[in-house]
C-alpha positions in Angstrom: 51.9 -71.4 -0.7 49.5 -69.2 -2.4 46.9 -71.7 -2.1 47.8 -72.3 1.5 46.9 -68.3 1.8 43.5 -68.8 0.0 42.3 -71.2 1.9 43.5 -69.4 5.1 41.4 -66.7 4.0 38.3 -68.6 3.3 38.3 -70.5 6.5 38.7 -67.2 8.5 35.6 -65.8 6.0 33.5 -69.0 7.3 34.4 -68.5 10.6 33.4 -64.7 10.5 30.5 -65.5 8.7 29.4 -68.0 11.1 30.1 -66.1 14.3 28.1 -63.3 12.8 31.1 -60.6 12.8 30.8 -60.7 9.4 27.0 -59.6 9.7 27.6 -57.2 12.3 30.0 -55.4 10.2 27.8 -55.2 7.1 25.5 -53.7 9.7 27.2 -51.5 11.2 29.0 -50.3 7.7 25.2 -50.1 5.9 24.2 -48.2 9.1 27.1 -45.5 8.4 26.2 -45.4 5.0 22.3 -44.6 5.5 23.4 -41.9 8.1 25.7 -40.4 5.3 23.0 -40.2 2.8 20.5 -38.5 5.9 23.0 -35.7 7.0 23.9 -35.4 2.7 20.0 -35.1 2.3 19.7 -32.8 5.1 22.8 -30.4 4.1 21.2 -30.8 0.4 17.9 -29.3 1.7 19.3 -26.7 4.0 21.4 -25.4 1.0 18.2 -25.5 -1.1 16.7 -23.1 1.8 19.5 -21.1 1.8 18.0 -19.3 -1.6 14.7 -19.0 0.1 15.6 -17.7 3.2 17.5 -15.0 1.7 15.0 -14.1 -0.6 12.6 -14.0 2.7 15.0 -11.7 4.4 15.2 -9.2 1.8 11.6 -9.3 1.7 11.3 -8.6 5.2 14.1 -5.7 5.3 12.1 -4.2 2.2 8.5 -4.6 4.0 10.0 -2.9 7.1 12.0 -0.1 4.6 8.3 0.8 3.2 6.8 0.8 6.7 9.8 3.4 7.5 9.0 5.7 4.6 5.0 5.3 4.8 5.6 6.6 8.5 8.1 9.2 7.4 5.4 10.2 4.9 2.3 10.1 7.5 4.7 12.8 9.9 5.5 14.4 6.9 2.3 15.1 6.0 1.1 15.8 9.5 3.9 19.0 9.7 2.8 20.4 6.3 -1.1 20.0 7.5 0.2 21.7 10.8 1.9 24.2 9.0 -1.0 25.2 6.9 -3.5 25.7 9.5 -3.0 29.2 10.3 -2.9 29.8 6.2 -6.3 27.8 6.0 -7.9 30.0 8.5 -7.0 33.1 7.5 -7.9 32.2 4.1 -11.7 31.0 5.4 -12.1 34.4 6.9 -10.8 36.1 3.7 -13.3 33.7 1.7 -16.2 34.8 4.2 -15.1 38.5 3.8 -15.4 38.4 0.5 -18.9 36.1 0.3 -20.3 38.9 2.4 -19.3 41.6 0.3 -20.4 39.7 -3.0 -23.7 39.4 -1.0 -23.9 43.1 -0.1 -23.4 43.8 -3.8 -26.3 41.3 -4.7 -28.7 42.8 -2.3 -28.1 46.2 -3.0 -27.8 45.2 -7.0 -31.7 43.4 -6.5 -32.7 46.8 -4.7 -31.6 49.0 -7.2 -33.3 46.6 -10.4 -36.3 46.2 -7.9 -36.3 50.4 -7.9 -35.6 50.4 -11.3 -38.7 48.1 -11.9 -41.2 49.9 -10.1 -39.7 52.9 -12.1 -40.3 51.5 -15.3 -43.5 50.4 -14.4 -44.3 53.6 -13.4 -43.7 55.1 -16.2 -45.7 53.0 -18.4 -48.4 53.1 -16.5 -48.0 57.5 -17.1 -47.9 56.2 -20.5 -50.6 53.7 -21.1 -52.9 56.6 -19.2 -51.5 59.3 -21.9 -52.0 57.6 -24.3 -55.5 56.3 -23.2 -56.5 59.9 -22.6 -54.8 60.3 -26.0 -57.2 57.6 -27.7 -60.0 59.4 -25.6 -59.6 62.8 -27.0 -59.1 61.6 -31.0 -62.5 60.0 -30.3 
């Protein structure tokens, strides 16, 4: 009986084979096989972006975190230049105040060493004629 069975089962093989069922269904099976592998290969390369992407993002949210705080800063430092401005000035006119006054001073300083000058030069002129008239009278 079991051989009976055996060679029922080959003869139902040939006749598959031969009608092409048989090829159909390696077909179709190798077919469902290679579209496993793609959609394994595909789900393998998403999960290797994954990584990437995440990285990527937290790039991006950092990028845009600096861009907040660089503007933060640039109004920041616009309110404190506003906020000086009336300091600046008044300190410019305290600056010129005083550039005046040190020039004043030099002026009048120069005026009295010019005085002082022709003084001095005055005076030894009176003495280089003394004495002249000195040297003038010994002779």
């Amino acid at each position: 009986m079991d051989k009976l069975l055996e060679f029922g089962r080959k003869a139902l093989f040939y006749a598959r084979v031969l009608s092409g069922y048989e090829e159909r269904r390696i077909r179709a099976f190798r077919l469902q096989l290679e579209k496993r592998m793609q959609q394994a290969q595909e789900r393998k390369a998403s999960l290797r972006r994954i990584p990437e992407q995440a990285i990527l993002a937290e790039v991006r949210r950092m990028v845009q975190e600096m861009q907040t705080l660089n503007k933060k800063l640039e109004e920041t430092e616009a309110a404190i230049e506003e906020y000086f401005k009336p300091i600046d000035k008044e300190a410019e006119i305290l600056m010129k105040m005083k550039l005046e006054g040190e020039e004043k001073t030099l002026k009048e300083m120069m005026k009295t060493m010019h005085q002082q000058a022709s003084l001095e030069k005055g005076e030894a002129e009176k003495n280089s004629t003394i004495h002249q008239a000195d040297i003038k009278q010994h002779n």
